[in-house]
N, C-alpha and C positions, 0 to 999 in steps of 0.2 A: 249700442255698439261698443262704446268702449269699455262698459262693466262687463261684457261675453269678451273683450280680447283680455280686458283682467282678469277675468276669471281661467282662462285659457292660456294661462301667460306660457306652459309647456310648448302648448303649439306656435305661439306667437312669443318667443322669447325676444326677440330685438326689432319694436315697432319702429317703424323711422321717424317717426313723431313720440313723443313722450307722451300717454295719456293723461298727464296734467297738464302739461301744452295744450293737448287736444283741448282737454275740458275747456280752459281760458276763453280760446278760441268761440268755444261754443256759447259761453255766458256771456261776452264780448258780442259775438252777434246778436243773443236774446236781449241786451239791452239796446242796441244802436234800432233794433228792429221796433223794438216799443216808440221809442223818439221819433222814429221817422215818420211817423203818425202827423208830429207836429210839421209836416211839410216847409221845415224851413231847410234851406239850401244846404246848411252844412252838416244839418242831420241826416239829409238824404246820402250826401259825401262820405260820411264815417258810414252808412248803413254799408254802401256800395263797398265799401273799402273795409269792412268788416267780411262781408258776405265773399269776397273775393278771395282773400283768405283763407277762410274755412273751407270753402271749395277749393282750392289747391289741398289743400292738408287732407283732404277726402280726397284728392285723386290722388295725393302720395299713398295712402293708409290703401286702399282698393289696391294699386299695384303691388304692394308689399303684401298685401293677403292673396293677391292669385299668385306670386310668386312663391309664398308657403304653400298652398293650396294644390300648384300645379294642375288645375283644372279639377282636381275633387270637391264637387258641392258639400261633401260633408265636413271640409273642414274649414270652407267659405260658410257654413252656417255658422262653425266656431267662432266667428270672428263678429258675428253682429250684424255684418252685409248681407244685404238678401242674395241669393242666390237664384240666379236665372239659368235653364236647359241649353244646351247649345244644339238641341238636337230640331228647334223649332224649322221648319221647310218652309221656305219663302215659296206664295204664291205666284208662279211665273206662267199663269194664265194669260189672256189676251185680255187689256182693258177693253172697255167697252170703247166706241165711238163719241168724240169729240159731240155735244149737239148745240142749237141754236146760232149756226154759221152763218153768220153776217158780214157781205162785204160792202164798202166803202172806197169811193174815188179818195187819192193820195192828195199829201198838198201838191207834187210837184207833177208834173204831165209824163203818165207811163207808169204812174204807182199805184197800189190799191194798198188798204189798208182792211186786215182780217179780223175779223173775233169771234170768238167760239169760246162754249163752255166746257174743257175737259170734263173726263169722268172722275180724273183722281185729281184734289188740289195743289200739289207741287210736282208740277207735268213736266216734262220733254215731248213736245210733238214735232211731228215733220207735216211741212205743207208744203204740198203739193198742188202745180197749173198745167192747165192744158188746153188749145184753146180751137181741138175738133170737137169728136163725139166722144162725149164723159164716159159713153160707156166700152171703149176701147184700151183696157186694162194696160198695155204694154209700151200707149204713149204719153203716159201721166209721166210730169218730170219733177225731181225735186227742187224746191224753191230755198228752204230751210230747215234746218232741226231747230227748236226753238225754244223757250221755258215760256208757262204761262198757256194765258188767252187771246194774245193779242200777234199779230203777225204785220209787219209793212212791206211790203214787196214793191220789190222796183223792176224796168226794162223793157215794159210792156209796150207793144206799138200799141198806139192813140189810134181809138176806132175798134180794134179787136176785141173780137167775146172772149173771155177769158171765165175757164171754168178756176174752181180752187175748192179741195178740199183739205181735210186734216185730218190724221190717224196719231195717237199716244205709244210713247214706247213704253212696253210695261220692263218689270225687272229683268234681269240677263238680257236686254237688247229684245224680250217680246215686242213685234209689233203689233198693234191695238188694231182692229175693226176702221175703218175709213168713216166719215163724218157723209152725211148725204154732201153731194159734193153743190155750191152756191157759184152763178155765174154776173159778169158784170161787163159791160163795153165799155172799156179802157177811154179816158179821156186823154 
């Protein structure tokens, strides 16, 4: 990267970093990285504190090339960065169904506690209780939105069946397919 913004210095005339700066930087972390092999405390400290660094000075250098660039990949390849399409389409399909719904009595009385396997692994799911007939679509209630696999619910009367299912929100707020829904009597 920095031999293509040298060589290109036309288009990149005022980097906000100096590519000798740069370079420092970059031999700087090539040797803090070697050491840190040796796992000792303070070499792990200079790696971190090297690498930290150079990552800043690469998100300065990036911003400074898309603001030459103005969105032109051809002059973002001048620069030595790779250049990524912005024309990629997020899939805003429906994930699939939560599976292997397990519930579990709460520690305290009126709680359960839920888990399930999403489909994707850094989830938002909403779970949902209901505690007639599961298959009466219109009186399922929300319990939570959630991150993850696990759910604890509370408020339950002690004694009642309590169904509980779970559906994934996919991107733009898709909601995902319903989980088979799993049932428990509330202690």
């Amino acid at each position: 990267m920095q031999g293509q913004m040298t060589v290109n210095m036309a288009t990149f005339a005022a980097p906000s970093i100096a590519m000798t700066a740069f370079q420092t930087l970059i031999d700087d972390y090539d040797a803090k990285f070697l050491l840190r092999a040796n796992n000792a405390k303070t070499d792990i400290v200079a790696f971190n504190t090297a690498r930290a660094a150079l990552e800043e000075s690469l998100g300065v250098l990036g911003h400074y090339v898309n603001s030459v660039a103005k969105g032109d990949p051809a002059i973002v390849v001048l620069s030595g960065f790779p250049s990524y399409g912005t024309g990629h389409a997020v899939d805003t399909s429906a994930p699939a169904a939560p599976t292997d719904l397990r519930l579990r009595h709460g520690d305290q009385s009126g709680g359960i506690v839920a888990r399930y396997k999403p489909s994707r692994a850094r989830s938002t799911n909403e779970v949902q209780s209901y505690t007639g007939d599961p298959n009466v679509e219109a009186n399922w209630t929300t319990k939570g939105i959630l991150q993850g696999g696990r759910a604890e619910l509370t408020g339950f009367t002690p004694g009642t069946v309590v169904w509980i299912r779970v559906g994934t929100v996919g991107p733009k707020g898709v909601m995902g397919l319903w989980s088979d829904p799993a049932q428990i009597r509330v202690l």
